[in-house]
Backbone bond lengths (Angstrom), bond angles and torsions (degrees), N, CA, C in turn:
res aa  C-N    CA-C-N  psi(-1)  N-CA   C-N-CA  omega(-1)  CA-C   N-CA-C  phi
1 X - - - 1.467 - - 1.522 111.19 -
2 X 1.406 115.36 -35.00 1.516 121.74 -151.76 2.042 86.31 -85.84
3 X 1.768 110.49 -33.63 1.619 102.28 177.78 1.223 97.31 -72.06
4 X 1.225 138.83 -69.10 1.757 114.87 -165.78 1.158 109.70 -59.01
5 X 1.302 139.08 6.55 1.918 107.70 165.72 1.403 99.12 -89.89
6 X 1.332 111.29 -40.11 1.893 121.94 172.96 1.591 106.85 -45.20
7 X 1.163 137.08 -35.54 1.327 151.75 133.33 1.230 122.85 -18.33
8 X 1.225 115.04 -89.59 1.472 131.16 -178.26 1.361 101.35 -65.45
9 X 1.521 147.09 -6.11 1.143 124.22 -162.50 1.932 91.98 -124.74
10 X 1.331 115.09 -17.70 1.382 133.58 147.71 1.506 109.69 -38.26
11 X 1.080 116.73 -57.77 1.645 144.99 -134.47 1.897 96.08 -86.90
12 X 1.509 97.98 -44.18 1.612 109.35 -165.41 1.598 107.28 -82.08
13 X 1.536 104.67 -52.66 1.761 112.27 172.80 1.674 101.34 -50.08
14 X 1.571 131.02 -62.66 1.486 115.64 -161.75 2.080 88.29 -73.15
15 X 0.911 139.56 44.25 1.072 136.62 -170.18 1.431 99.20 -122.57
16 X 1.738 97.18 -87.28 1.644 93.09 165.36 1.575 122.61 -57.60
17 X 1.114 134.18 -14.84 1.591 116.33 165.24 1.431 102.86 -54.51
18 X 1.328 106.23 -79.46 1.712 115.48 -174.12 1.539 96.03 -22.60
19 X 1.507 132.27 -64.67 1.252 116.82 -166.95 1.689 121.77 -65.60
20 X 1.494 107.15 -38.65 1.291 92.23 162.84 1.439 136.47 -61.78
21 X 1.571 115.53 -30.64 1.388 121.30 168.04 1.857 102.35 -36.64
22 X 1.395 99.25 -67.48 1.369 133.21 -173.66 2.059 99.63 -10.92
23 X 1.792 82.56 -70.18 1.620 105.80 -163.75 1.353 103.85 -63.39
24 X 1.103 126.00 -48.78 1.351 136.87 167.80 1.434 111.97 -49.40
25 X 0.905 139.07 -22.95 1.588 131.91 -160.87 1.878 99.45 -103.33
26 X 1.681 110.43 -52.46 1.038 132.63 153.51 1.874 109.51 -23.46
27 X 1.793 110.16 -85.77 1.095 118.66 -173.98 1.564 119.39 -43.95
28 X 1.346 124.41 -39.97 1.342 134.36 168.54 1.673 118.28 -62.03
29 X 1.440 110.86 -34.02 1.604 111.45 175.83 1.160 91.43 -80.25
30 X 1.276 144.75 -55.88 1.287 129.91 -169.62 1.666 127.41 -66.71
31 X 1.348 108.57 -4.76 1.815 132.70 171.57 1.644 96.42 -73.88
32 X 1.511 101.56 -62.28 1.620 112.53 -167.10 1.513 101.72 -56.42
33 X 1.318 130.53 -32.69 1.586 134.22 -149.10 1.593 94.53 -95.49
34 X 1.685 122.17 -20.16 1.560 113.46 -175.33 1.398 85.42 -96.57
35 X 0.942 142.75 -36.00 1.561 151.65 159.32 1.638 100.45 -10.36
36 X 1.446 86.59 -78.41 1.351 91.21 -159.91 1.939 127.76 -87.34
37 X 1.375 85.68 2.67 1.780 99.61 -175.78 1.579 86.88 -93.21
38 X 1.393 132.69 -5.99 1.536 130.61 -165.19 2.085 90.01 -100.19
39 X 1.220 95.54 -58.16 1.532 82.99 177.74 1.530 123.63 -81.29
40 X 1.316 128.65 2.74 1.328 146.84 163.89 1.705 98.51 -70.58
41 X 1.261 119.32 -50.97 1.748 122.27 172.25 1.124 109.23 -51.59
42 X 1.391 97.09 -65.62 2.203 103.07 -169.82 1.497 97.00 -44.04
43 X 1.397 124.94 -55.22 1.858 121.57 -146.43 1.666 89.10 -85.78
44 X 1.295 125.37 -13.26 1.340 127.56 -176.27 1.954 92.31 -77.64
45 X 1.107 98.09 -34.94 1.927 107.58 -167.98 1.825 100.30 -75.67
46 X 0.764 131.82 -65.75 1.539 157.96 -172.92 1.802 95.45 -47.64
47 X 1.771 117.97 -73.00 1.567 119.66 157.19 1.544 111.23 -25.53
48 X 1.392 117.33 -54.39 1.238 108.23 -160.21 1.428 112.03 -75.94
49 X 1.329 103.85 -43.44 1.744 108.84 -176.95 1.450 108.77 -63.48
50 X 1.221 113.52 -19.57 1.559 114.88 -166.71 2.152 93.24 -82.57
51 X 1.273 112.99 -28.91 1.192 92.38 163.11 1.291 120.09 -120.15
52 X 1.005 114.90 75.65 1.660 144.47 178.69 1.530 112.35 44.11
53 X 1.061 119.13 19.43 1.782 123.84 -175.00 1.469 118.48 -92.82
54 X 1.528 100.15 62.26 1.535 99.21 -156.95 1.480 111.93 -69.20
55 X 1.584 126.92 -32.74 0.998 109.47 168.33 1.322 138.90 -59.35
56 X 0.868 112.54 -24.18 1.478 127.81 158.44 1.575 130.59 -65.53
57 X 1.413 81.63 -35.62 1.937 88.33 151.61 0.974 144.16 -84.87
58 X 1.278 112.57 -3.03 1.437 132.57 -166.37 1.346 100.71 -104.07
59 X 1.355 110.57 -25.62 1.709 112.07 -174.30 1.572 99.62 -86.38
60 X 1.436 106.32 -39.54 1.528 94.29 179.33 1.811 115.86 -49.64
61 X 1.534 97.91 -64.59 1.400 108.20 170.50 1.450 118.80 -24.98
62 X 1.084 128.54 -53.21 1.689 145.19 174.15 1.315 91.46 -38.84
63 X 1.713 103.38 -81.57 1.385 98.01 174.50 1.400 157.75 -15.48
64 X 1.144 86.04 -56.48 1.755 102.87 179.89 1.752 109.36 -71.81
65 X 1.553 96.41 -32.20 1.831 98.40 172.04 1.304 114.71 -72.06
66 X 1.482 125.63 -25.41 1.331 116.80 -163.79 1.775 102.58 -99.58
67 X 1.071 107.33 -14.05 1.634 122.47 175.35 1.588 101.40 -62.83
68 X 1.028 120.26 -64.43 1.646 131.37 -163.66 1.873 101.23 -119.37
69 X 1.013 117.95 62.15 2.181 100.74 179.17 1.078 120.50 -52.20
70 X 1.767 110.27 -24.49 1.216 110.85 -171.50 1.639 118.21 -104.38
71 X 1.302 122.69 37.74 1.884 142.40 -160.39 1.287 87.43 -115.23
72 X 1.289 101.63 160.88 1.602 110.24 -178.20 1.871 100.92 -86.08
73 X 1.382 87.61 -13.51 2.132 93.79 -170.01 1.551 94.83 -77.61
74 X 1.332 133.13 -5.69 1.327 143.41 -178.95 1.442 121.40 -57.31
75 X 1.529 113.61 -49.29 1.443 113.05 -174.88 1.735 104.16 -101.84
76 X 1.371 113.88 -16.84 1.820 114.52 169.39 1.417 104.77 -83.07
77 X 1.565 124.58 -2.09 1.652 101.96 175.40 1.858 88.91 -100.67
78 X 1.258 97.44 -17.61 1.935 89.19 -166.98 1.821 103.04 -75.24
79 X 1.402 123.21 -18.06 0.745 137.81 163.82 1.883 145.28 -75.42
80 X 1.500 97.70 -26.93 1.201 131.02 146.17 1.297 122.67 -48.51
81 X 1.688 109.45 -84.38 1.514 109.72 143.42 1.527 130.49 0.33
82 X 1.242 109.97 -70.32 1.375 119.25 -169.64 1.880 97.81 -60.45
83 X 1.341 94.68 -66.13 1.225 95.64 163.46 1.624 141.19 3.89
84 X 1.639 85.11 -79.83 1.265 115.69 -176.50 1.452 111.60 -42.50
85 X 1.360 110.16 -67.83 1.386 145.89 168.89 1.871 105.53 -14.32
86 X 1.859 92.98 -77.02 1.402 115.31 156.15 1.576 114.10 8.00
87 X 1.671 88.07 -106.53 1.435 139.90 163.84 1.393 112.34 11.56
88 X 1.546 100.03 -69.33 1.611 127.38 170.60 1.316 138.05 -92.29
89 X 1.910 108.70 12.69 1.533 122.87 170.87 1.533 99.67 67.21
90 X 1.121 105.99 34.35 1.818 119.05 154.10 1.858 114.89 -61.65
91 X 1.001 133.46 -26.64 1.327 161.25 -116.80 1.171 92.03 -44.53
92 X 1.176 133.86 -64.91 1.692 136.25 -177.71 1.585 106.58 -46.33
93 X 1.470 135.76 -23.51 1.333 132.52 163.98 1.002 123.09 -104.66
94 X 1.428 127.73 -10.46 1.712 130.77 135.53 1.312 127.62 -33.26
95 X 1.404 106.56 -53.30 1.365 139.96 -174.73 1.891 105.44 -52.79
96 X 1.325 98.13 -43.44 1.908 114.35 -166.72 0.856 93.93 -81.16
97 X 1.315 107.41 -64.89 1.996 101.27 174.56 1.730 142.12 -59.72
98 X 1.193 98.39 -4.86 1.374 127.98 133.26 1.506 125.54 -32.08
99 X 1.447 82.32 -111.78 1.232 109.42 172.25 1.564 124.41 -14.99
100 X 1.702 100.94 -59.52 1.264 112.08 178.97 1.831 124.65 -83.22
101 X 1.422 99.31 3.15 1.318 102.04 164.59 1.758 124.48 -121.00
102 X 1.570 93.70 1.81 1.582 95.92 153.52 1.842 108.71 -88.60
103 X 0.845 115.69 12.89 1.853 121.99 -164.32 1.477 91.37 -113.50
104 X 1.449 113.13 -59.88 1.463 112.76 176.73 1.394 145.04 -68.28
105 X 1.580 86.89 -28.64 1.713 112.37 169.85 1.148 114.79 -115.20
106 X 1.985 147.26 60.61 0.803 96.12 -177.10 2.068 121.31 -106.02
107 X 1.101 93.77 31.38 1.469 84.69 177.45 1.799 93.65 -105.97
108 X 0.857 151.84 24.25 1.618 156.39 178.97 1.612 102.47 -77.76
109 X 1.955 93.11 141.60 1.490 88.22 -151.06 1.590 112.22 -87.55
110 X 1.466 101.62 14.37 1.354 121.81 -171.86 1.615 99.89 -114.16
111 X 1.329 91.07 42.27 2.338 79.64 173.07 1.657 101.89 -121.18
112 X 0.758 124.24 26.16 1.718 128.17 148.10 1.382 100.20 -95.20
113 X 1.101 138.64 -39.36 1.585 110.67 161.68 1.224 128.78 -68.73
114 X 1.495 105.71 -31.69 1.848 103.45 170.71 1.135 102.50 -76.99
115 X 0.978 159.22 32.87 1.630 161.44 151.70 1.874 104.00 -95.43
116 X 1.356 95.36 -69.58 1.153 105.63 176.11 1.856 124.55 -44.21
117 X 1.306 97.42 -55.86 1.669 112.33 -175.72 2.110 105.65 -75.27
118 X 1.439 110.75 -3.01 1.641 129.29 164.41 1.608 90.67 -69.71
119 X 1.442 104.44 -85.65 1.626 124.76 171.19 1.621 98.40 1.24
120 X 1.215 100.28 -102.19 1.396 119.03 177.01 1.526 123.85 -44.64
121 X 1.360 116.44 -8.84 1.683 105.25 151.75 1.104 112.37 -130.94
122 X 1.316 103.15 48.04 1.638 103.99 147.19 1.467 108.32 -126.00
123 X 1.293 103.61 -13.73 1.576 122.95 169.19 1.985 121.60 -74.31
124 X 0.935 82.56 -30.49 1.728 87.96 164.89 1.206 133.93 -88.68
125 X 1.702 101.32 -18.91 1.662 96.35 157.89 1.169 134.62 -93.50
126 X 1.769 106.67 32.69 1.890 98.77 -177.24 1.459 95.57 -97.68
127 X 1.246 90.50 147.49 1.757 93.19 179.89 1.710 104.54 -130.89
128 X 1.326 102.74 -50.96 1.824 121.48 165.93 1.160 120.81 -83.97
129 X 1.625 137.61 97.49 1.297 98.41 168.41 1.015 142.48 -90.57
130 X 1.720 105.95 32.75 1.438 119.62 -174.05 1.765 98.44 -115.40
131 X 1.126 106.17 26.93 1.671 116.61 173.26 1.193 110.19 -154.45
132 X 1.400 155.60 -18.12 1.236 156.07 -139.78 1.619 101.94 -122.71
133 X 1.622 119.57 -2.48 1.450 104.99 -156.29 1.676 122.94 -49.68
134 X 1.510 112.28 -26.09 1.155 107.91 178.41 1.359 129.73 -71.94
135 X 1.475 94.74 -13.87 1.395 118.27 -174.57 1.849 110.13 -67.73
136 X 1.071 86.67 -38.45 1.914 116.72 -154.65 1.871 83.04 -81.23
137 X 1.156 97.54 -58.77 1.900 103.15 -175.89 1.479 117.63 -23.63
138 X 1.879 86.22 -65.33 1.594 101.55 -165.73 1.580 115.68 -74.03
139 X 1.414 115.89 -6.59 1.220 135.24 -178.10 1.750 96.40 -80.30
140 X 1.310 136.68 -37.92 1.132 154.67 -135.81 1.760 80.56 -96.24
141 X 1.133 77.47 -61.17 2.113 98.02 -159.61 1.239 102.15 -44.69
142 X 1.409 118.75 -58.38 1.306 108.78 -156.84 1.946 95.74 -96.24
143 X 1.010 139.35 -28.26 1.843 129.83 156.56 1.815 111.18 -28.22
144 X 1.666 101.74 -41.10 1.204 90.06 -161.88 1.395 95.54 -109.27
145 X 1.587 142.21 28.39 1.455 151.91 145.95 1.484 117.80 -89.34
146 X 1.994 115.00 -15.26 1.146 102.38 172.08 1.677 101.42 -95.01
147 X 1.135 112.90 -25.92 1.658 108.12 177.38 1.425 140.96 -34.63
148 X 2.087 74.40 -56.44 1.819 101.70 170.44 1.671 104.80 -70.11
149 X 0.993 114.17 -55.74 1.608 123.77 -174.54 1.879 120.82 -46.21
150 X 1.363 89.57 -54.15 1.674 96.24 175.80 1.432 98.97 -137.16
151 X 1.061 126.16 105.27 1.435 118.78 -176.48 1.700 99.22 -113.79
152 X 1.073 122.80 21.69 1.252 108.55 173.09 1.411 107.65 -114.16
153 X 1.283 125.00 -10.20 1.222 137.14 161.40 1.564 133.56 -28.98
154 X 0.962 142.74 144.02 1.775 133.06 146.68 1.698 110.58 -49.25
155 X 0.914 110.34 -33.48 1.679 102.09 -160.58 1.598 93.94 -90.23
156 X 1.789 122.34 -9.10 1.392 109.30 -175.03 1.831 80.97 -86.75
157 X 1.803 134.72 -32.30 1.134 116.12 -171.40 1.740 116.61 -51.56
158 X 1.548 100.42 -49.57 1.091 100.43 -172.09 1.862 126.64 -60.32
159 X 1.487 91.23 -39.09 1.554 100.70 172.38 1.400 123.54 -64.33
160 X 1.726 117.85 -12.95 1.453 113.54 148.54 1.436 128.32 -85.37
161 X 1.033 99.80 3.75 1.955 98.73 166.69 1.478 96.39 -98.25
162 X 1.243 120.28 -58.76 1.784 106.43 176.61 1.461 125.91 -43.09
163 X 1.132 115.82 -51.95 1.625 116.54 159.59 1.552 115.31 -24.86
164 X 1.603 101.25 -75.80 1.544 117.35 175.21 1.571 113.98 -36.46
165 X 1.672 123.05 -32.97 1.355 134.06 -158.87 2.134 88.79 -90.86
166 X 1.490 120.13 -44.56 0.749 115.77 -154.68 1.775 103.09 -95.35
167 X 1.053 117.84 -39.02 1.513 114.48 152.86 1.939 126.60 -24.59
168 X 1.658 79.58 -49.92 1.864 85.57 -170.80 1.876 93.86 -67.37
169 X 0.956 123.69 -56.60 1.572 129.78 158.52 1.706 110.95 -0.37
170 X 1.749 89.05 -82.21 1.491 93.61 -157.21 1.631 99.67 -68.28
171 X 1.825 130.48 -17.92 1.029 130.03 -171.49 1.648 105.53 -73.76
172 X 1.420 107.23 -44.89 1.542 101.82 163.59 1.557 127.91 -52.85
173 X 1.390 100.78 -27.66 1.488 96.56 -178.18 1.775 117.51 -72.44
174 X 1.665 111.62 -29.19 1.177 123.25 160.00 1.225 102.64 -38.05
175 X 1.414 112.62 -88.72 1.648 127.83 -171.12 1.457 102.13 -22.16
176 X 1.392 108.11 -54.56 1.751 96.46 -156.72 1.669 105.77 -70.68
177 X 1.512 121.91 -15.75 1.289 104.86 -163.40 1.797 97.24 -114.06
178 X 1.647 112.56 2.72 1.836 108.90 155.12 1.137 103.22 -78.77
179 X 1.762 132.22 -34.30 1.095 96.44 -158.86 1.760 122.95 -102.56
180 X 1.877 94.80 31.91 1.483 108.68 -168.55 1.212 85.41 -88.89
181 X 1.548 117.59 -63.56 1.918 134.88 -179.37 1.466 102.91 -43.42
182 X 1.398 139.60 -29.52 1.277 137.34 157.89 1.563 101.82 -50.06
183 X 1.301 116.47 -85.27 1.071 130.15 -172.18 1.886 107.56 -23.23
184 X 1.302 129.68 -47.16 1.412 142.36 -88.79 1.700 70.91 -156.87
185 X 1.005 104.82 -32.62 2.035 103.50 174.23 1.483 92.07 78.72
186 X 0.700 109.88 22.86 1.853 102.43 167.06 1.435 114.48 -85.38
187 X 0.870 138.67 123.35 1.971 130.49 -140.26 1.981 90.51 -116.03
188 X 1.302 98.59 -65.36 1.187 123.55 -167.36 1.566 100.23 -54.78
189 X 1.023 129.33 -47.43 2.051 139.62 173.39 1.461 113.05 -64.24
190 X 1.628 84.93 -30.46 1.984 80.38 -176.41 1.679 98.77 -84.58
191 X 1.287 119.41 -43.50 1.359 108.36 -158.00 1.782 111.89 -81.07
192 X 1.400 111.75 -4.90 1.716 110.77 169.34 1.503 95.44 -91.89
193 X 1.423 128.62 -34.47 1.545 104.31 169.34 1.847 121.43 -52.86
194 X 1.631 95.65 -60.49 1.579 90.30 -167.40 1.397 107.25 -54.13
195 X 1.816 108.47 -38.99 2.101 94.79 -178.08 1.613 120.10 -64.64
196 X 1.378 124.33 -3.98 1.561 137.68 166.10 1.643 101.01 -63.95
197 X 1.440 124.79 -40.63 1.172 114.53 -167.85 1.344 113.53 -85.13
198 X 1.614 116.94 -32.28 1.332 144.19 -177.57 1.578 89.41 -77.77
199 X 1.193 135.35 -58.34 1.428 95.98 164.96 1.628 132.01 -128.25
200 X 0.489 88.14 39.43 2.137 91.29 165.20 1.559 99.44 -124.58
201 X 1.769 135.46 -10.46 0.873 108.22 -158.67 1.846 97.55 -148.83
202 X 1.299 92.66 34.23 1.973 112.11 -176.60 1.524 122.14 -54.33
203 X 1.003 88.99 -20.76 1.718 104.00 -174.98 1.950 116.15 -97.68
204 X 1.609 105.23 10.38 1.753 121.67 171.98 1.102 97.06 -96.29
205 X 1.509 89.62 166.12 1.604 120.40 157.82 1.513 112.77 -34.14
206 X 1.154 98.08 -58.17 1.511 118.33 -176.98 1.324 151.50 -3.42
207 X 1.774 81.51 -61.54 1.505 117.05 -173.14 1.464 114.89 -69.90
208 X 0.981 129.53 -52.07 1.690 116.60 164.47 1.279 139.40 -43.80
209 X 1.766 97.90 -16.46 1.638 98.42 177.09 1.627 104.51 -108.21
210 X 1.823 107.12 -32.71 1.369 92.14 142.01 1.619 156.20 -7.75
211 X 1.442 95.93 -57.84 1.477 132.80 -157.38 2.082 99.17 -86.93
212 X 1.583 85.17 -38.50 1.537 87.17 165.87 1.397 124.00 -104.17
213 X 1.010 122.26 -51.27 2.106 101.13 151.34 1.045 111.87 -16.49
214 X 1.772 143.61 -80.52 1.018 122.74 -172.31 1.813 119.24 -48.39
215 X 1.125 123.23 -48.70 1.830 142.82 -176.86 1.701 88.27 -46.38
216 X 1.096 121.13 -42.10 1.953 116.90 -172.26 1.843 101.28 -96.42
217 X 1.165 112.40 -42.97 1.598 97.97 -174.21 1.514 89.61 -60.15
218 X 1.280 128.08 -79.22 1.261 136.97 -174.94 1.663 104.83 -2.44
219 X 1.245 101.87 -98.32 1.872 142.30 171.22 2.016 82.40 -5.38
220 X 1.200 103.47 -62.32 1.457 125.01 -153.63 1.366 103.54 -44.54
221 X 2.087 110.21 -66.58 0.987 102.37 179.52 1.609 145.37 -96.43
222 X 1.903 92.90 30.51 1.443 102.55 178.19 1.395 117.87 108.67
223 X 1.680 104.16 -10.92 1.664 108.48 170.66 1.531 107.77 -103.72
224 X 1.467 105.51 84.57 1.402 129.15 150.53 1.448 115.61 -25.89
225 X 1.966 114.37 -87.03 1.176 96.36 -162.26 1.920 130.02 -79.54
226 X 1.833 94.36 5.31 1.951 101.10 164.22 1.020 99.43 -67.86
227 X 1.600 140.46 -45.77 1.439 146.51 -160.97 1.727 102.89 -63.11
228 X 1.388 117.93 -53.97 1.599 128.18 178.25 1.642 89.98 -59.51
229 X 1.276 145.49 -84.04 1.027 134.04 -137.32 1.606 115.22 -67.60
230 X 1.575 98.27 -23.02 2.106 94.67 160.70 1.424 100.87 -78.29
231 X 1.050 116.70 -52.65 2.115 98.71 174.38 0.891 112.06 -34.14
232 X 1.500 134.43 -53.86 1.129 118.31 -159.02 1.379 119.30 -85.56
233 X 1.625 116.04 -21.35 1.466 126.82 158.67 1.524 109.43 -51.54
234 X 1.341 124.82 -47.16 1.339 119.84 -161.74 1.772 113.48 -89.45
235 X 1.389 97.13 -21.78 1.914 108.72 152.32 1.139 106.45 -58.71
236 X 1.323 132.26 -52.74 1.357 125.15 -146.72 1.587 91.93 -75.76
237 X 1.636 125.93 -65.59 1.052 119.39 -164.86 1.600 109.81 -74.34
238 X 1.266 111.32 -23.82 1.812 98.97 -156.93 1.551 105.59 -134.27
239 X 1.622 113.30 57.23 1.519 109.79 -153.32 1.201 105.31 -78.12
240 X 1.755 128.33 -20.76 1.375 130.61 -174.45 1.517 103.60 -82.92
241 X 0.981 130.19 4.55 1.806 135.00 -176.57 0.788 97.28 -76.14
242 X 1.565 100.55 146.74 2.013 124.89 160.56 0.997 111.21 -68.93
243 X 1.743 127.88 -11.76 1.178 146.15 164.18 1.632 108.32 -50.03
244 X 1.018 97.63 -59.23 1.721 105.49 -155.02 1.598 105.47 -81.73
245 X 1.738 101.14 -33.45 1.661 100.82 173.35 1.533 112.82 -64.49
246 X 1.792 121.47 -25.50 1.286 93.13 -171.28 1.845 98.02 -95.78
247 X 1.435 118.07 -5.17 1.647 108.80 163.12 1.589 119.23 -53.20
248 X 1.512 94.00 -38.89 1.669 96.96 170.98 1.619 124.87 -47.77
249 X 1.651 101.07 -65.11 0.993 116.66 164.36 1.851 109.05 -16.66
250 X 1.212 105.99 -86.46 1.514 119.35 -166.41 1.879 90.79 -39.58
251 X 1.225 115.91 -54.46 1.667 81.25 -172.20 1.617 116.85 -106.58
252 X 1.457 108.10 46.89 1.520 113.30 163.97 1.544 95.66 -156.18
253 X 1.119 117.86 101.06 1.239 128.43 155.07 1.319 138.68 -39.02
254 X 1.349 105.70 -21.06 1.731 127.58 -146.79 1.821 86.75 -96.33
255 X 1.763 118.30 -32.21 1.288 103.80 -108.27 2.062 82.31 -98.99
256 X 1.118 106.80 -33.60 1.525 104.19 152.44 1.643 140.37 -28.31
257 X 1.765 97.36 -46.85 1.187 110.14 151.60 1.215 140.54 -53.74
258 X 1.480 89.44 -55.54 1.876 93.56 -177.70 1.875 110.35 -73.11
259 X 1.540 93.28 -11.07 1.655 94.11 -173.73 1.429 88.75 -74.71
260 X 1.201 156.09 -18.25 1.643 147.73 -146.66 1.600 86.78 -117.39
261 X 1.195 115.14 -35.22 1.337 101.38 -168.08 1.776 117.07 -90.19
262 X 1.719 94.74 -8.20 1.745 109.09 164.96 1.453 101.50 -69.99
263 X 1.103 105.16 -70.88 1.272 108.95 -172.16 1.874 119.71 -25.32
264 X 1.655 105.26 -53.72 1.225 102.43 -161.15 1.821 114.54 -77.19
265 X 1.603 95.32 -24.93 1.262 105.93 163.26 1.672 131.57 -51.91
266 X 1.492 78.33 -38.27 1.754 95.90 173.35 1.683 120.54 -65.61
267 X 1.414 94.07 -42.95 1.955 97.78 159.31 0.803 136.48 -72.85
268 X 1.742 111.41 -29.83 1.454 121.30 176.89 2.113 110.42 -72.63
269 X 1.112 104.84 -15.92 1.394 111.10 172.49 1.467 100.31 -92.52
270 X 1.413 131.40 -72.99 1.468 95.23 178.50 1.239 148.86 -37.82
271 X 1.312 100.47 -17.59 2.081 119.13 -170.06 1.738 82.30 -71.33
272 X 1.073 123.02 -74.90 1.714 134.61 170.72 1.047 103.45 -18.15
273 X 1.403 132.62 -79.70 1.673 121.68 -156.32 1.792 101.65 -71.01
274 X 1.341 114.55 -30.14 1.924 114.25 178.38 1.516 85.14 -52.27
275 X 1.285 119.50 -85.78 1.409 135.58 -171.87 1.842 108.54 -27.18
276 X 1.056 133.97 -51.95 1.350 135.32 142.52 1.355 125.49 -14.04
277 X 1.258 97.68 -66.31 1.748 108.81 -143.53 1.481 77.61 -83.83
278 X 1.504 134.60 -56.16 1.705 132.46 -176.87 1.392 102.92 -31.02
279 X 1.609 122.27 -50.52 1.710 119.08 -159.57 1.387 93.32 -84.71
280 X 1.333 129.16 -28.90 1.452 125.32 158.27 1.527 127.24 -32.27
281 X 1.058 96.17 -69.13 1.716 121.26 -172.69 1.910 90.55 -71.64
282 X 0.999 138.37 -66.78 1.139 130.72 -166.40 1.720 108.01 -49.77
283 X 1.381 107.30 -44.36 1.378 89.46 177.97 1.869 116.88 -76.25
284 X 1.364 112.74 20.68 1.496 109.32 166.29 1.776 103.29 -87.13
């Protein structure tokens, strides 16, 4: 009696080993098989984008993240994706996929590009900048979050020339709506627009004609010496401007004149010395 339980209890231990071997051998092929249906997606994603089928790449990409979340191929296919999207002026689904992988990833050592590649599609959809402002904003926001953030970067270089591109933008958009309230005799609307450009936006095109909008609204309504002290700002910095000659203008009346009457003097003396030099030469 006492050998068959020694038996049967023999019998059960090499029993459950075999089965644990079993589960174990199982559980590992089935590790390798999400393994590999995850990088079978990505190279399925990568093929596709490489021949312009981004939606289709983008879904793969999805894929491969939602197969494995926790793989390191997890946040470069969710990123891919976004990519993808990119690529093909998807921008509004660039944008999500974004979004949701600075939320999901954010210590990933690739999130100055997802900052950056945000930047840039919100930056590609301005078209108006007298309609797009929100557009132009969020483009702003995040240029000047990769700067502060990684500024030693390429993508912080590039995001300070875009700034610079998108500044001159919003500074034009000033311009266009002082110089309606000009138009429109609204004194007080025009002159907090043009000083918005003159200062939040000193470093545009802008600012010199800026500089004289204020010198004429001013002049206009009787405040002389605010009007002199942008002249003299816009002398100081921009004295060779067409800017500054027609600020002149506004406080010399004369000087238009005498410029028409240089001028003609100036032709009427060349006609003279041609006329010269002909009776010259003829008597050779």
């Amino acid at each position: 009696m006492k050998l068959i339980r020694f038996f049967l209890i023999l019998f059960l231990t090499l029993f459950l080993i075999s089965c644990s071997k079993d589960t174990a051998q199982k559980s590992i092929i089935q590790e390798k098989s999400l393994e590999l249906q995850v990088l079978e997606a990505y190279e399925a994603g990568i093929k596709a984008l490489k021949q312009n089928d981004v939606l289709f790449a983008a879904k793969k990409f999805n894929e491969a993240e939602i197969l494995f979340p926790q793989s390191t191929t997890a946040p470069k296919a969710a990123l891919m994706a976004a990519y993808s999207y990119y690529s093909q002026d998807y921008y509004e689904d660039a944008i999500i996929e974004l979004q949701r992988f600075i939320k999901i990833y954010p210590f990933h050592k690739n999130l100055d590009y997802a900052h950056y590649l945000l930047g840039l599609s919100w930056y590609e959809q301005i078209i108006d900048e007298k309609k797009d402002l929100q557009t132009i904003l969020k483009a702003k926001e995040e240029f000047l979050f990769v700067i502060k953030k990684y500024p030693e970067t390429e993508y912080a270089l590039d995001s300070e020339f875009k700034i610079d591109l998108i500044n001159d933008t919003l500074a034009s958009k000033e311009m266009y709506i002082g110089r309606y309230y000009f138009n429109k005799k609204k004194w007080i609307s025009a002159i907090n627009r043009f000083k918005t450009v003159v200062d939040e936006y000193e470093t545009t095109i802008y600012t010199e004609e800026a500089l004289h909008r204020l010198v004429e609204v001013y002049y206009t309504i009787g405040l002389e010496e605010e009007a002199k002290k942008y002249a003299k700002l816009l002398g100081y910095n921009y004295q060779s401007s067409q800017w500054y000659e027609k600020s002149y203008i506004v406080f010399n009346k004369m000087y238009e004149k005498n410029k028409i009457k240089f001028e003609k003097d100036k032709k009427k003396k060349n006609r003279f010395l041609k006329k010269f030099k002909s009776i010259f030469d003829s008597d050779e």
